[in-house]
HTML snippet that shows the backbone in 3Dmol.js (N, CA, C, O; Angstrom):
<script src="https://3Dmol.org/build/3Dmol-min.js"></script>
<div id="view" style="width:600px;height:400px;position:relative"></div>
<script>
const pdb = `
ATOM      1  N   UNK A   1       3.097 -19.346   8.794  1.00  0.00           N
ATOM      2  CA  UNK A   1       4.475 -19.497   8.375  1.00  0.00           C
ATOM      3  C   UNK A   1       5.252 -18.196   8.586  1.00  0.00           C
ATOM      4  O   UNK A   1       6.429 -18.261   8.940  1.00  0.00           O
ATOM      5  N   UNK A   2       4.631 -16.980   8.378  1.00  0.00           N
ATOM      6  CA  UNK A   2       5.617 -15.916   8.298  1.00  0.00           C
ATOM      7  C   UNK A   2       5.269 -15.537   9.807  1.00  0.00           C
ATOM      8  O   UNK A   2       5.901 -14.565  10.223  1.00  0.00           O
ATOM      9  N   UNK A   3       4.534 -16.025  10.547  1.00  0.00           N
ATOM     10  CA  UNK A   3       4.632 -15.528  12.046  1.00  0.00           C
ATOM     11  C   UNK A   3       6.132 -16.400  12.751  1.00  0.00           C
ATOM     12  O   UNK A   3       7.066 -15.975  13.432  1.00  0.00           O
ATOM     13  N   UNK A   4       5.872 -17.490  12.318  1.00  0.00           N
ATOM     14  CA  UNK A   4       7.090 -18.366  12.967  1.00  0.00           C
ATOM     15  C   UNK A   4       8.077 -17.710  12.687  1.00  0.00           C
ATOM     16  O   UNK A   4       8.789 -17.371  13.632  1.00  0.00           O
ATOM     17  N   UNK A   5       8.406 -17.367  11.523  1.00  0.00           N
ATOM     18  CA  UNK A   5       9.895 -16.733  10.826  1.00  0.00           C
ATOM     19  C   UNK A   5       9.922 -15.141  11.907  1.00  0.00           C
ATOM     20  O   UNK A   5      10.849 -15.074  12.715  1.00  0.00           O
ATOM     21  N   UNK A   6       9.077 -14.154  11.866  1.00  0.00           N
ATOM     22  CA  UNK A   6       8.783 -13.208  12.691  1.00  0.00           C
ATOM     23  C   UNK A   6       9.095 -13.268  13.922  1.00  0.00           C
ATOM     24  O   UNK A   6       9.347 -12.250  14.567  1.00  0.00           O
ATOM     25  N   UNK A   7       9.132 -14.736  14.545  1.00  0.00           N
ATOM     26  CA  UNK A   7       9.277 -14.968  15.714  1.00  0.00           C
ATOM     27  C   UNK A   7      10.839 -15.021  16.449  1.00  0.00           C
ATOM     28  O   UNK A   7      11.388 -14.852  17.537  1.00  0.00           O
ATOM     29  N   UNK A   8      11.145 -15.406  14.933  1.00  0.00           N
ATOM     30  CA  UNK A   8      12.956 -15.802  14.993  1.00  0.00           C
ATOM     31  C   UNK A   8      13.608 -14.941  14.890  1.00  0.00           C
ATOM     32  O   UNK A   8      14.822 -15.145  14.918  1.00  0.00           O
ATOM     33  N   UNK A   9      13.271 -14.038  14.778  1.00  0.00           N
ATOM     34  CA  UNK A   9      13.849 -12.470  14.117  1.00  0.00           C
ATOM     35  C   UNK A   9      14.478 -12.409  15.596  1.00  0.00           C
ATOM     36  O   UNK A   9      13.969 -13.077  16.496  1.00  0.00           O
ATOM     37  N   UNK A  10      15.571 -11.611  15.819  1.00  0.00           N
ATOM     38  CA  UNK A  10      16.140 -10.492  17.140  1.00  0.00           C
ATOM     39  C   UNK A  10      14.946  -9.330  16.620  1.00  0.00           C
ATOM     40  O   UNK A  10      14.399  -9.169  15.530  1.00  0.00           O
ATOM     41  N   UNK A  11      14.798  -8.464  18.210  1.00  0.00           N
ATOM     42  CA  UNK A  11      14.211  -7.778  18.295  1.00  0.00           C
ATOM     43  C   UNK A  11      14.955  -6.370  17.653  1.00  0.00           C
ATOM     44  O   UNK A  11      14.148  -5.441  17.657  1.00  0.00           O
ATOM     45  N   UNK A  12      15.973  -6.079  17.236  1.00  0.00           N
ATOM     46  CA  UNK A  12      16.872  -5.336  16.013  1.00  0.00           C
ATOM     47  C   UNK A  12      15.998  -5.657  14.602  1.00  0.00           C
ATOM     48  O   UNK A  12      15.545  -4.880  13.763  1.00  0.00           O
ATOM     49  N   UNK A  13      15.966  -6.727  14.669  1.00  0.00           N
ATOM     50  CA  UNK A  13      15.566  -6.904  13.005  1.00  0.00           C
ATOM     51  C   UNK A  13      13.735  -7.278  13.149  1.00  0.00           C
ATOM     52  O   UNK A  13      13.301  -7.453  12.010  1.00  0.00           O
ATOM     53  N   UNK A  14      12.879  -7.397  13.970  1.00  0.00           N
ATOM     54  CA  UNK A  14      11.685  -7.170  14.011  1.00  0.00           C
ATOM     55  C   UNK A  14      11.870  -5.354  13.861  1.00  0.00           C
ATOM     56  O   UNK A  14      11.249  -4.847  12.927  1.00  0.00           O
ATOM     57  N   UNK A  15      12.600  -4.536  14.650  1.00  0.00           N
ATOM     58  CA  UNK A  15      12.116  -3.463  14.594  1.00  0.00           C
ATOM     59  C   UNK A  15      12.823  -2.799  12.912  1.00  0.00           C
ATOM     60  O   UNK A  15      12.217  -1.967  12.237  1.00  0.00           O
ATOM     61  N   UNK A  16      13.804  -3.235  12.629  1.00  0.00           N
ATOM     62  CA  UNK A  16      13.853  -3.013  11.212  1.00  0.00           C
ATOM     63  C   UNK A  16      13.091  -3.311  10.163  1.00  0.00           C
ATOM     64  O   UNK A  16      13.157  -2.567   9.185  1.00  0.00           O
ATOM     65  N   UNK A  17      12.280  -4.367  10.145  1.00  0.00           N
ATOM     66  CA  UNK A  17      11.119  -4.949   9.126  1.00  0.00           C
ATOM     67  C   UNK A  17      10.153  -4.152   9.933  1.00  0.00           C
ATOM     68  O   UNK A  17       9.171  -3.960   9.216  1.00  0.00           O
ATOM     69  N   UNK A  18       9.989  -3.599  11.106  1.00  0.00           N
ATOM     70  CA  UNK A  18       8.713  -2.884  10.875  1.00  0.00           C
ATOM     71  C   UNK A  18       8.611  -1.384  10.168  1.00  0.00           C
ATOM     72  O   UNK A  18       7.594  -1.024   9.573  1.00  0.00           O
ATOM     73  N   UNK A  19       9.692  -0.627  10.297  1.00  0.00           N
ATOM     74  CA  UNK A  19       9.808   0.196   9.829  1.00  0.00           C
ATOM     75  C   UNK A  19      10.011   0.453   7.810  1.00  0.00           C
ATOM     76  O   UNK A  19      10.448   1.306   7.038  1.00  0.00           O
ATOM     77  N   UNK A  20       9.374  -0.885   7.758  1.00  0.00           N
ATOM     78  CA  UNK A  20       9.475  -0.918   6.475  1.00  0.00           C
ATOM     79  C   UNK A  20       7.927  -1.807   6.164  1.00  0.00           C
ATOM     80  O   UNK A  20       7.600  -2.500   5.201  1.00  0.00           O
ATOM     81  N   UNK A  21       7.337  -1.516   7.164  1.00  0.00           N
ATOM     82  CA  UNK A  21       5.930  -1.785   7.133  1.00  0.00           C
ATOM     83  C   UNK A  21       4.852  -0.709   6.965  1.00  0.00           C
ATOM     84  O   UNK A  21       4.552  -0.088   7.985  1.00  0.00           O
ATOM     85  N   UNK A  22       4.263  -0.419   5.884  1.00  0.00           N
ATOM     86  CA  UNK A  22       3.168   0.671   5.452  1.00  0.00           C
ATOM     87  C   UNK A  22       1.448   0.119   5.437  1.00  0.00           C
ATOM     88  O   UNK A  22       0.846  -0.943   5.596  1.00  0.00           O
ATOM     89  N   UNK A  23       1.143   1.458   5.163  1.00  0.00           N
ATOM     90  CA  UNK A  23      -0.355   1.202   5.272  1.00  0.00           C
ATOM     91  C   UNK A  23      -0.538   1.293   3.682  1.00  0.00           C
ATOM     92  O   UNK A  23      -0.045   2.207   3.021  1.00  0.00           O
ATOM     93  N   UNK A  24      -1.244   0.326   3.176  1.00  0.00           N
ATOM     94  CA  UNK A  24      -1.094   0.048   1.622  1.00  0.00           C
ATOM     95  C   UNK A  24      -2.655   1.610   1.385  1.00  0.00           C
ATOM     96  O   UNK A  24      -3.319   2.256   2.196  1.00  0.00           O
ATOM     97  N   UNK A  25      -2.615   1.588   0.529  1.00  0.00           N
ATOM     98  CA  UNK A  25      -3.301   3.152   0.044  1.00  0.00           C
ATOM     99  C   UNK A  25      -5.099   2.675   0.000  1.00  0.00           C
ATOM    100  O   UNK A  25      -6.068   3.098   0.631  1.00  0.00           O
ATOM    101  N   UNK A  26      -4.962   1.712  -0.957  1.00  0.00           N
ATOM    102  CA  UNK A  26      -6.703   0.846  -1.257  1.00  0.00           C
ATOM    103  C   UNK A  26      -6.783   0.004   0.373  1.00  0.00           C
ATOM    104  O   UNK A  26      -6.948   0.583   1.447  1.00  0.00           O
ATOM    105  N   UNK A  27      -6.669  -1.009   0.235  1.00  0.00           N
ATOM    106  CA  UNK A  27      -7.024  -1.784   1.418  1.00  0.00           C
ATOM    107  C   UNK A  27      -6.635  -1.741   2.663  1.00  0.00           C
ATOM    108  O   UNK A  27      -6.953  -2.621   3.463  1.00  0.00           O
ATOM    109  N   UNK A  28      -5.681  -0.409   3.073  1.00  0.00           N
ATOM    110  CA  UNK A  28      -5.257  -0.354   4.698  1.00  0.00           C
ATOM    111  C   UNK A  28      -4.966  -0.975   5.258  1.00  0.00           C
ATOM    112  O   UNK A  28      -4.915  -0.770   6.471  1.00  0.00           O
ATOM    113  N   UNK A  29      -4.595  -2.130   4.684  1.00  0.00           N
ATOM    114  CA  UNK A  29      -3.487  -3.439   5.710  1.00  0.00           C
ATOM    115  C   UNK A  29      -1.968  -3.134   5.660  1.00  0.00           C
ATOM    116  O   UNK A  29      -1.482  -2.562   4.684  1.00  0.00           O
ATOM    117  N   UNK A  30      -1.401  -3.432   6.474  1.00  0.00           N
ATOM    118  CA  UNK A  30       0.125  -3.193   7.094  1.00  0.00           C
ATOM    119  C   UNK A  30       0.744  -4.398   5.638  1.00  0.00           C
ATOM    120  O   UNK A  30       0.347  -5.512   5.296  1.00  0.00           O
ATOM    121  N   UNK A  31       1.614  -3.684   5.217  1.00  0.00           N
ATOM    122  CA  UNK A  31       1.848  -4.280   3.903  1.00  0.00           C
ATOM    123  C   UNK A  31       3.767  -3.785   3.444  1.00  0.00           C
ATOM    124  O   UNK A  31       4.228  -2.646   3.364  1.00  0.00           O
ATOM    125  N   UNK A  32       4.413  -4.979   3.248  1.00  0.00           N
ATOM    126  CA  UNK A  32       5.839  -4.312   2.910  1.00  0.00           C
ATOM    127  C   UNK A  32       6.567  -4.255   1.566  1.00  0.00           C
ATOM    128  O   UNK A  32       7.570  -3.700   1.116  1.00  0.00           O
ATOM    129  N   UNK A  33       5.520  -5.156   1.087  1.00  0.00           N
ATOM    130  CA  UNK A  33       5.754  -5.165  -0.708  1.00  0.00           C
ATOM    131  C   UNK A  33       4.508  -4.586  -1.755  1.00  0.00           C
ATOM    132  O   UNK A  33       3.495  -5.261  -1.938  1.00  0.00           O
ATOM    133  N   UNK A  34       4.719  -3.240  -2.421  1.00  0.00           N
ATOM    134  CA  UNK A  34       3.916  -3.052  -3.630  1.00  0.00           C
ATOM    135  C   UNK A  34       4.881  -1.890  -4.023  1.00  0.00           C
ATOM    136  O   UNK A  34       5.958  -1.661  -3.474  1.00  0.00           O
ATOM    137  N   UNK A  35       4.432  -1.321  -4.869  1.00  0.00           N
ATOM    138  CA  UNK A  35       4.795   0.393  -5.212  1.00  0.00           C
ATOM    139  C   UNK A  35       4.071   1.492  -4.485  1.00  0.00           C
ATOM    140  O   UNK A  35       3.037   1.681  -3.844  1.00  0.00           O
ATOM    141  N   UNK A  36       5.180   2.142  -4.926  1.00  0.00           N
ATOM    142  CA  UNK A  36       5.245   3.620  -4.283  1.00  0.00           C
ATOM    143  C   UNK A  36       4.075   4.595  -5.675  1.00  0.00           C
ATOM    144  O   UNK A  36       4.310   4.484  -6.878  1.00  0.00           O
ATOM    145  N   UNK A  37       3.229   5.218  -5.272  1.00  0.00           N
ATOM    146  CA  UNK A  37       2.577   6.826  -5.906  1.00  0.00           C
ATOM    147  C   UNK A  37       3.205   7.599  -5.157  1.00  0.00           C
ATOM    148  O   UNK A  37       2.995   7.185  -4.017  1.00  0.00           O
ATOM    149  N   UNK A  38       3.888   8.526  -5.114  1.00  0.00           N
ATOM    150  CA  UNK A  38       4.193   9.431  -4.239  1.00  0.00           C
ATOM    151  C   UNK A  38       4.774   9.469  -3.279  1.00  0.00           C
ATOM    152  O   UNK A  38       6.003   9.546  -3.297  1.00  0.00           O
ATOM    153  N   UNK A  39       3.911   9.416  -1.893  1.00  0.00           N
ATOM    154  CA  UNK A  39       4.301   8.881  -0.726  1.00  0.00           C
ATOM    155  C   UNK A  39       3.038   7.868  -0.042  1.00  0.00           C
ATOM    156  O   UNK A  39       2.756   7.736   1.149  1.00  0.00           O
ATOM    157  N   UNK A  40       2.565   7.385  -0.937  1.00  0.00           N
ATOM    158  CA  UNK A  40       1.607   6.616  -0.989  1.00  0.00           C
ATOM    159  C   UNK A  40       2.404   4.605  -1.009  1.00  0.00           C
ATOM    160  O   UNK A  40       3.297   4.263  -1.784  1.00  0.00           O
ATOM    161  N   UNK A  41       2.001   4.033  -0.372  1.00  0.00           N
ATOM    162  CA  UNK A  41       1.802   2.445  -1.208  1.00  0.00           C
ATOM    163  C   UNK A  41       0.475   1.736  -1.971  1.00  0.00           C
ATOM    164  O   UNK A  41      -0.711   1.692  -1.644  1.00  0.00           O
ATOM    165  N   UNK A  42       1.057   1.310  -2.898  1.00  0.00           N
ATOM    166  CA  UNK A  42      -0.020   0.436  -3.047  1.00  0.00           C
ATOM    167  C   UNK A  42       0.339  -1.301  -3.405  1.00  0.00           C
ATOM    168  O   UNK A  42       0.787  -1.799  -4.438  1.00  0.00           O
ATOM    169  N   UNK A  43      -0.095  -1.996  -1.993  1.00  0.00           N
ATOM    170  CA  UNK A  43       0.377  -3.080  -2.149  1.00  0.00           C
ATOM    171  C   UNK A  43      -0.227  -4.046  -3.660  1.00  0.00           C
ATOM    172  O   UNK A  43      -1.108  -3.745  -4.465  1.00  0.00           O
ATOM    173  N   UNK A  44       0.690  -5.300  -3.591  1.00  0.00           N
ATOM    174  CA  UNK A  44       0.834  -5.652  -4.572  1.00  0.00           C
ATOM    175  C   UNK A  44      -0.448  -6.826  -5.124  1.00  0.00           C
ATOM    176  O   UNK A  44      -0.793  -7.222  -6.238  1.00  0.00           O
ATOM    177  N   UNK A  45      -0.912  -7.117  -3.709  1.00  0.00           N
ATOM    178  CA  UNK A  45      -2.679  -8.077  -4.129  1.00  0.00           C
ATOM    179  C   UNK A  45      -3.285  -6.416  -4.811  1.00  0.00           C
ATOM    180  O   UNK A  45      -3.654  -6.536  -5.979  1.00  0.00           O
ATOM    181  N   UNK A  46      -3.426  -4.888  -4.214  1.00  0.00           N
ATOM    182  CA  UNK A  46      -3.952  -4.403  -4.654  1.00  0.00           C
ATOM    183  C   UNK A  46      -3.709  -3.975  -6.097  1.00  0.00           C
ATOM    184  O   UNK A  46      -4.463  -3.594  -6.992  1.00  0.00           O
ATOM    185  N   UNK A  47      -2.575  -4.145  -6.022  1.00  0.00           N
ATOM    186  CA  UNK A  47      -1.801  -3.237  -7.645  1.00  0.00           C
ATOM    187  C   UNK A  47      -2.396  -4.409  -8.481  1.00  0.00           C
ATOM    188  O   UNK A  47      -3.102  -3.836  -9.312  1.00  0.00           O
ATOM    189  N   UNK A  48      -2.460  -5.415  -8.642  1.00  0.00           N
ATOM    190  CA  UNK A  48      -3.103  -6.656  -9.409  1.00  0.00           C
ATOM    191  C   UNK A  48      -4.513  -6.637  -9.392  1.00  0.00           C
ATOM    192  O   UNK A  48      -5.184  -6.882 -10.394  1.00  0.00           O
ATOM    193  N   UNK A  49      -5.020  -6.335  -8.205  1.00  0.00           N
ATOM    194  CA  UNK A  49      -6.608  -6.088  -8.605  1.00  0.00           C
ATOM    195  C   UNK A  49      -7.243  -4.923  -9.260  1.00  0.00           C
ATOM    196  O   UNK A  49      -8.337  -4.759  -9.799  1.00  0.00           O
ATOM    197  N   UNK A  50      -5.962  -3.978  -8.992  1.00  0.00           N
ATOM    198  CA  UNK A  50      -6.430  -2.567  -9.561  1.00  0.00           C
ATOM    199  C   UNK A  50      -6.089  -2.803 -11.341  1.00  0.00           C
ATOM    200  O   UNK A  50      -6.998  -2.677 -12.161  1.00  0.00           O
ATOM    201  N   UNK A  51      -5.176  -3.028 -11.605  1.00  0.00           N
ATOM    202  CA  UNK A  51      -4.669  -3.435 -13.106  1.00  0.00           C
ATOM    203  C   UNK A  51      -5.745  -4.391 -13.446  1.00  0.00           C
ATOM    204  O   UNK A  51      -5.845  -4.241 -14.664  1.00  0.00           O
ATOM    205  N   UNK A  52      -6.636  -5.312 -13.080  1.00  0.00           N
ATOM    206  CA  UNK A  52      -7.269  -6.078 -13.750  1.00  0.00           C
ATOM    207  C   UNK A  52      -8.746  -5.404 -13.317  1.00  0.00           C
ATOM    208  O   UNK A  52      -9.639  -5.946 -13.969  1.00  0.00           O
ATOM    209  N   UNK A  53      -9.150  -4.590 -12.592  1.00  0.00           N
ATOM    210  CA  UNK A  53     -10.616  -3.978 -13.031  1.00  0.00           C
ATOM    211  C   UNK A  53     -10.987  -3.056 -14.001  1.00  0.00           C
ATOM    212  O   UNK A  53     -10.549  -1.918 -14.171  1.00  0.00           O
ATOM    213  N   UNK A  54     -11.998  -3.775 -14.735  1.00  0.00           N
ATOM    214  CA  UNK A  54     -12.897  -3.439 -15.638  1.00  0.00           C
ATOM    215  C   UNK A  54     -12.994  -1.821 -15.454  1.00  0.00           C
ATOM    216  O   UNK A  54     -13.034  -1.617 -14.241  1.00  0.00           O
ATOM    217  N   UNK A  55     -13.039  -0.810 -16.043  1.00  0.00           N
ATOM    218  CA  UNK A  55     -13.718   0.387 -16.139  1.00  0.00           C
ATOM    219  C   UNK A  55     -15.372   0.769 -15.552  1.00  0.00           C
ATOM    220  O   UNK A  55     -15.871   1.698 -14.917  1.00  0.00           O
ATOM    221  N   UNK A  56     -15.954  -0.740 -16.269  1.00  0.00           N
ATOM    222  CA  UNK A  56     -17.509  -0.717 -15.654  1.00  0.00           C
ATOM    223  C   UNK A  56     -17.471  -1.082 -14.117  1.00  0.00           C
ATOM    224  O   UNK A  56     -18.066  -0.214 -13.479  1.00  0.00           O
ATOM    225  N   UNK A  57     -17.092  -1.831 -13.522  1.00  0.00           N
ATOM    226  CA  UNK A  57     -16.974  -2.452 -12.009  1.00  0.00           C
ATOM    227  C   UNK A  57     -16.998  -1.170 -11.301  1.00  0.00           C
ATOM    228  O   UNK A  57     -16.404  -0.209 -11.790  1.00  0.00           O
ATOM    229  N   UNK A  58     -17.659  -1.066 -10.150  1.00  0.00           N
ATOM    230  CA  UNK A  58     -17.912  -0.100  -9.212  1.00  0.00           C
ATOM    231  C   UNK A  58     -16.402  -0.183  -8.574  1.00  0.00           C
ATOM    232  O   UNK A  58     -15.946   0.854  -8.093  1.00  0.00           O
ATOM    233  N   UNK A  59     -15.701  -1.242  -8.554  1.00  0.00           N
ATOM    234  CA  UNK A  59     -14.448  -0.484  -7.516  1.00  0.00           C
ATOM    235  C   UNK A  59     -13.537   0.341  -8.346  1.00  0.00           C
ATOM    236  O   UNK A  59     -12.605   0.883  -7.752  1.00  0.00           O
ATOM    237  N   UNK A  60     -13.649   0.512  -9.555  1.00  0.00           N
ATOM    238  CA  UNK A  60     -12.948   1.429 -11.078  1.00  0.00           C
ATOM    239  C   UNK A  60     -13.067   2.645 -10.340  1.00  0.00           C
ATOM    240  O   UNK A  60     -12.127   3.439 -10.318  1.00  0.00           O
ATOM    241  N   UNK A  61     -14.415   2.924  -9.573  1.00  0.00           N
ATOM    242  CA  UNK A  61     -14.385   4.495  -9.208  1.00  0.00           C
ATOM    243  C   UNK A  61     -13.833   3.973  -7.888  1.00  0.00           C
ATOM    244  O   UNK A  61     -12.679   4.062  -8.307  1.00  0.00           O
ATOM    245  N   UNK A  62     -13.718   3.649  -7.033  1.00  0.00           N
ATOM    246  CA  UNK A  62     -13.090   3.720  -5.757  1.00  0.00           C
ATOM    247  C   UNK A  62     -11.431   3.773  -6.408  1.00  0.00           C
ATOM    248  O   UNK A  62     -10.752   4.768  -6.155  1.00  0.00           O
ATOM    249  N   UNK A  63     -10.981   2.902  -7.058  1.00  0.00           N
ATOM    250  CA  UNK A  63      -9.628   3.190  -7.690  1.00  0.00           C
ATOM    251  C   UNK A  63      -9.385   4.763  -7.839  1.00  0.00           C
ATOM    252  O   UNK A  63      -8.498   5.427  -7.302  1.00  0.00           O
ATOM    253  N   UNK A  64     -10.273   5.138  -8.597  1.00  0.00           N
ATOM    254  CA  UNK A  64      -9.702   6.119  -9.461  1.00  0.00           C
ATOM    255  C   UNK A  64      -9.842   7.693  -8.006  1.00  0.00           C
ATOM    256  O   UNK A  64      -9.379   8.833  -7.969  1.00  0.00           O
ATOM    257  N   UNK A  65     -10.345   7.221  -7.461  1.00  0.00           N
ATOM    258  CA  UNK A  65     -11.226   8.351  -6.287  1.00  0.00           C
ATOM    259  C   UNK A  65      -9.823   8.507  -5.389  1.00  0.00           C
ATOM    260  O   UNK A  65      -9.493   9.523  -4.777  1.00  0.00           O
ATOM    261  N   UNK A  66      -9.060   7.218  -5.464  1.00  0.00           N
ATOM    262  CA  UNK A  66      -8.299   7.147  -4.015  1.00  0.00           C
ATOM    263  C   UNK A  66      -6.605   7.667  -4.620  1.00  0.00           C
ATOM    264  O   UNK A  66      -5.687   8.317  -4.119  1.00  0.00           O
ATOM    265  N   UNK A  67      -6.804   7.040  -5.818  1.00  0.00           N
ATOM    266  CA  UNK A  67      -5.888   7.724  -6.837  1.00  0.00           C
ATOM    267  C   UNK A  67      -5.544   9.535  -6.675  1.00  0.00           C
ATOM    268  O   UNK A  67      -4.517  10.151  -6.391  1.00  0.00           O
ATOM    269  N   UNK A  68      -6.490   9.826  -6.901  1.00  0.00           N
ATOM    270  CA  UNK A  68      -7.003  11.407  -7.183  1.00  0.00           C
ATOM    271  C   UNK A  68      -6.401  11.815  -5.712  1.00  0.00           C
ATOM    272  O   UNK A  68      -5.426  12.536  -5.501  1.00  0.00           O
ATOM    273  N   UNK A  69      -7.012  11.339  -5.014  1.00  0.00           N
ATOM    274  CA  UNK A  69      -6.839  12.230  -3.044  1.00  0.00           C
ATOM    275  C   UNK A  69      -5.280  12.085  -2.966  1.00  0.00           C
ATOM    276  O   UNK A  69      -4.708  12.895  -2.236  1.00  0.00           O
ATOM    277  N   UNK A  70      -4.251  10.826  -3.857  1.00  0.00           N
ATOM    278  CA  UNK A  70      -3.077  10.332  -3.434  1.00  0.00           C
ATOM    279  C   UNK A  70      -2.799  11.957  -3.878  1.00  0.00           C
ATOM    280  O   UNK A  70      -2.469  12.855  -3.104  1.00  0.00           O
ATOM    281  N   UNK A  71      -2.972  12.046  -5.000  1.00  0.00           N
ATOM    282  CA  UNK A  71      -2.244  13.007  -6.024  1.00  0.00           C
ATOM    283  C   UNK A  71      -2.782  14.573  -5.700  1.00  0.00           C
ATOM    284  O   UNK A  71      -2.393  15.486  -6.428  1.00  0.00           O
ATOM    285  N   UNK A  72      -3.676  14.836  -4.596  1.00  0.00           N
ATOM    286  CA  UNK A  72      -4.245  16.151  -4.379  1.00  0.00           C
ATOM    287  C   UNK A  72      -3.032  16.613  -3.237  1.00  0.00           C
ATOM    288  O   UNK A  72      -2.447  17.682  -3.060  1.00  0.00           O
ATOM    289  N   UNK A  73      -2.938  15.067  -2.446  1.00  0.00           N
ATOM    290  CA  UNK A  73      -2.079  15.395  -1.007  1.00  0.00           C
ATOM    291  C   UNK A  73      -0.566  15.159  -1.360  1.00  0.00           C
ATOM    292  O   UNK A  73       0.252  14.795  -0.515  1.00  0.00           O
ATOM    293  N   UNK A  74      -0.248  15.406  -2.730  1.00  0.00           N
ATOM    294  CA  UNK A  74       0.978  15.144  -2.842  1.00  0.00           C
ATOM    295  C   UNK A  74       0.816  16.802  -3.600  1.00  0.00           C
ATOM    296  O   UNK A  74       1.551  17.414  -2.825  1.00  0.00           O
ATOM    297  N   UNK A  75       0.551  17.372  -4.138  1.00  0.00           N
ATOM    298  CA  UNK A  75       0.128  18.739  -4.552  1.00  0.00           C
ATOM    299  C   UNK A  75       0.259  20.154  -3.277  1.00  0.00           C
ATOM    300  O   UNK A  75       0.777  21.268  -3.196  1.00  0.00           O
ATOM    301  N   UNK A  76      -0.751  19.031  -2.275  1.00  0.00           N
ATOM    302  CA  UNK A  76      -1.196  20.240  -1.365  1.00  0.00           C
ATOM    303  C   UNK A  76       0.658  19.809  -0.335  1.00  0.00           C
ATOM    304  O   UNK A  76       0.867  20.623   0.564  1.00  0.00           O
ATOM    305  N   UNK A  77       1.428  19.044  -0.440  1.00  0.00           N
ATOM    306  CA  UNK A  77       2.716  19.075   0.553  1.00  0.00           C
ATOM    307  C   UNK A  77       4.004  19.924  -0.169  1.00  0.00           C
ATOM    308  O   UNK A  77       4.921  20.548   0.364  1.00  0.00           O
ATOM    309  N   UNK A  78       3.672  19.674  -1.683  1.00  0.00           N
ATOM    310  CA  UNK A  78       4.485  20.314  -2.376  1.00  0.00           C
ATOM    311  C   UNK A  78       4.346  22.068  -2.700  1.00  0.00           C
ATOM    312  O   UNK A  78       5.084  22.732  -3.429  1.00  0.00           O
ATOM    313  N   UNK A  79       3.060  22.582  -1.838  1.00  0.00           N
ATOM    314  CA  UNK A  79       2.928  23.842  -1.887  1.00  0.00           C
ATOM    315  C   UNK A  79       3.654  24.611  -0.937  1.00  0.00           C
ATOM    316  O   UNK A  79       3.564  25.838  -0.938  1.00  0.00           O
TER     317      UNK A  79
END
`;
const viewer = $3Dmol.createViewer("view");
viewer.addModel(pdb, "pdb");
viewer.setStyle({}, {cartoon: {color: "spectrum"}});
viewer.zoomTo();
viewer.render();
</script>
């Protein structure tokens, strides 16, 4: 469905929706809706999976790991 719509676009407004296309922070898919950390995204399947894992669940530390690097490289640009 959203390829068809993509399809209809002028090539003006494909290249405007791409430039509003990011690499989401957790899962690295090309993504145009979540929040901003910084200069980070984190799309919005991820922002929902991240808000609903457990502390015990092994991806709690991948969260919190990828979190940390957002916030080291937002430290180390602001130096």
């Amino acid at each position: 469905m959203i390829l068809g719509r993509w399809n209809s676009l002028s090539i003006e407004s494909q290249k405007l929706v791409q430039s509003y296309v990011e690499k989401c922070l957790f899962c690295e898919q090309k993504k145009m809706t979540g929040i901003h950390l910084y200069q980070s995204l984190i799309c919005t399947d991820c922002e929902h999976e991240m808000l609903n894992t457990k502390t015990n669940d092994i991806k709690y530390k991948f969260y919190v790991q990828k979190l940390k690097n957002a916030h080291y490289a937002q430290q180390r640009r602001q130096a």
